[in-house]
Structure formats: C-alpha cells, structure tokens
C-alpha angles and dihedrals in degrees: 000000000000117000109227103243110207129151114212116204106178107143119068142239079070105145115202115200145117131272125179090341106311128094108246126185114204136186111195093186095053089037087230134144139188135187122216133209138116086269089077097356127086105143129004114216114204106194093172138068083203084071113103108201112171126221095242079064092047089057092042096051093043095050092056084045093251105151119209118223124196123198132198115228082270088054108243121141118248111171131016129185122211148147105289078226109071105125119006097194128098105189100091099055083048096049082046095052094055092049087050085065107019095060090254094105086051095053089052091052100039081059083049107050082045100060085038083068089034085055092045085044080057108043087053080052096061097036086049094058106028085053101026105241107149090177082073090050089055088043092050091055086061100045081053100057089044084064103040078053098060091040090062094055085074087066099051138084096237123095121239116200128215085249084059094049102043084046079053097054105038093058091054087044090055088048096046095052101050101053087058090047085059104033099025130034120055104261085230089068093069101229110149092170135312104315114168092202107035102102094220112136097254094049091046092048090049091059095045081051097041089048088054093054092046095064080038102060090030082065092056089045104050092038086064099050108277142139105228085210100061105080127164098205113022109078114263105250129156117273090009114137078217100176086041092066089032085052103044106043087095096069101034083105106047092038098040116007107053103036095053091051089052102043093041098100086055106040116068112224119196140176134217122180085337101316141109103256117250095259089049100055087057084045090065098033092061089049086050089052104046092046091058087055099052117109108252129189111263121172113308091335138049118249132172119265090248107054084041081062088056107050093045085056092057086040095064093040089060098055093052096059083050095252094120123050090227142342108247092189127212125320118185113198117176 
C-alpha cells in the first residue's frame, strides 16, 4: 500500500519558495517548515489567498510531478498546476466521447450512482451498530433495496434515463440525510439535512470535505487518460468537472461521510461571516486525509482509499476502451 502524500496549507502567513535547490514552505508566525519533494510530497494543497509561492517553486514542484492545488474558504478547488504531460494517449477521451452519446457512459453511472446508496446503506450500518441505533439498521435496508433497484434496471429492456437516475438518487439522498440530522449530529449544531449552501458547521464541513475529494478523485482521472469535462450523469454545463462529480459520488461516503461523523466530537468547527475558521479548515482537511490513507476491503485484499480511487478510475477506463464487459463501481464494507 502507498501512503497519500498531500501537504495542507490552510492557515496564512506559508511562504513557498526555493532554497539551495529544494522547495521549502515556511511560517514564521507559527515558527513551522516543510520541506517539499516527490519523496513526501504528492499534491500540495494551498486553502488560503494569505499563502506566497514563487514561480521558481512552481517549476520545481511540477517537474517532480508534484500538482498544486488551490481551495476557496468552501474548499473547492479553483485552480490546479500541473505538467501539461501527464497522460499522452488519447484512447481513452475518444473512447469517452463515444460512451457520453452511445448509452455506455450511462450504464457505468448508473453503476455508480447504485454502490454511492450501497455505501450510504453502509455508513448507517456502522453507525447503527457502533452507537446502537437499530432505527438506522432498519433505514440502511431500504437504501439497499433503492440501489438493487436501479441496478436492475441494467437487466431489463426498458430505458432509464439520466432524469430518472439523478430523481433516484436524490430521494435516497433526502432520506439519508435526515436520518443522520435526527440520530446522528448534536441538535445544537444546526444540521436539518445536506444543504450546499446552509452555513451551519457541518455543511459547511461537508463541502470543505467534499472540495478536498474532488481534487482528489480529478487527479486519478486525469492520470488515466480523461477528460474531467466529459461526464455521462451530472448536467453539461460550461467550466463543470462533469465526470468528476459523476466519478466520485461513489466515495463521497466512505471519504467524507463516515470519518467526519465519527471524528465530530473531536474535531472543533467554527464559523466566522459564513466560513469554516481557519483551524478548522485544517481540522477537516486532516480527517479527509487521513481518511484517504485508511486500509479498506477491496476484493479479496485491503488497499488504501486512495489507491482504491485510482484503480476505479483505470477500471473504468478500461471499460470504456472495451476492454472490460461492464464497470461494477466502488463498494466500502467495514
């Protein structure tokens, strides 16, 4: 298994730059220094517009294929540097192109959008049994049964369109979420149910989670051959990573979901003027990490989130070059 490397800067007053040939980034207030290079170093992650990085450590980072990653206060990423070679083929975007109009791209979606509620299914599972909430138990069967539904879709004669599958999965979303609003989160939190825009501290934490897998999950992507644009589920629409939301929603429970239930009593989240404060940005963004970094099942073996990213990503690839029957997608069991 290989470790995730990622470096978080989230507070300011960090100062990227190069000294005696190595890229160093240095905080004088908090009297901190890192070192940079592809030895611990796979993706620098910048959360703050108070961060300096010169261009000489630009050079430097993108020539050891190091990729840097910048985040709004909300955490999504808005801007990225990397080498303009980063994959040379282009088999795989044309094979893309054809699934996005010939139904191929739907099947693998649909797939996609079905293990996202199995891994819901299974994060009310956990929680039912590590906090002894049967009601979740009972919640997760029925999640369960939303996504061998859709599944079966696949086997039938009938069309299903993308409409049908995004009105799937949004009704298991709203039920989802709001069995974790009543069993899960503290009332004084203010979570009522997943809203992208409410400015309550575990929203607002979701998104800042959510921002960090996307990046994430638009690295493995492009590393294989796609084009993060061409999605098969998410509406087209101008400057949208469309198969990166399509990709990833199948993670979104076990990267994001899961670890920041169960490290909310440990981690403080507070708001300031509608953001995440600055300490609490880092605070997700270590749980998000980490999480990337845990041992999962995965097939007959355990890997680490992120190289499970990684090989779903060349699996679909794969079968979208024909040279897989079908793409099965992501399923986490603990």
């Amino acid at each position: 298994m290989i470790e995730f490397k990622a470096v978080f800067l989230g507070t300011p007053g960090w100062y990227v730059h190069v000294r005696n040939g190595i890229v160093v980034a240095e905080n004088k207030t908090q009297k901190a220094k890192v070192e940079l290079s592809a030895a611990v170093c796979d993706t620098l992650m910048i959360g703050t517009s108070r961060t300096l990085i010169t261009s000489a450590a630009i050079r430097q980072l993108v020539n050891q294929g190091i990729d840097v990653v910048f985040l709004n206060r909300r955490g999504t990423p808005i801007a990225r540097i990397w080498s303009p070679l980063v994959n040379k083929t282009v088999a795989t975007r044309r094979a893309q192109y054809e699934a996005m109009l010939n139904g191929k791209g739907l099947r693998a979606a649909v797939r996609i959008i079905a293990c996202k509620l199995h891994n819901q299914a299974a994060v009310l599972r956990y929680f039912a049994k590590s906090r002894r909430l049967p009601e979740l138990r009972e919640e997760s069967y029925i999640i369960d049964n939303i996504a061998d539904e859709l599944r079966s879709r696949l086997k039938s004669s009938s069309d299903i369109s993308p409409a049908e599958v995004r009105e799937t999965e949004s009704w298991a979303a709203r039920r989802y979420w709001s069995n974790i609003a009543a069993y899960l989160i503290p009332e004084g939190i203010g979570f009522t149910g997943r809203n992208q825009e409410s400015d309550d501290p575990f929203n607002l934490a979701l998104n800042y989670g959510y921002g960090i897998l996307r990046a994430t999950v638009e690295r493995s992507l492009i590393l294989v051959g796609f084009d993060p644009y061409g999605g098969f589920l998410h509406a087209e629409k101008s400057g949208k990573e469309t198969l990166v939301f399509d990709f990833m929603e199948q993670f979104r429970p076990a990267a994001v979901d899961k670890p920041l239930i169960a490290n909310l009593s440990r981690i403080k989240l507070e708001v300031v003027h509608g953001f995440l404060t600055y300490e609490s940005r880092r605070q997700v963004a270590m749980v998000i990490l980490e999480s990337l970094n845990a041992p999962h099942i995965y097939g007959k073996r355990k890997r680490l989130l992120h190289e499970i990213i990684r090989e779903e990503a060349a699996r679909l690839a794969s079968y979208l070059r024909g040279s897989r029957p079908e793409y099965m997608g992501y399923r986490a069991w603990w």
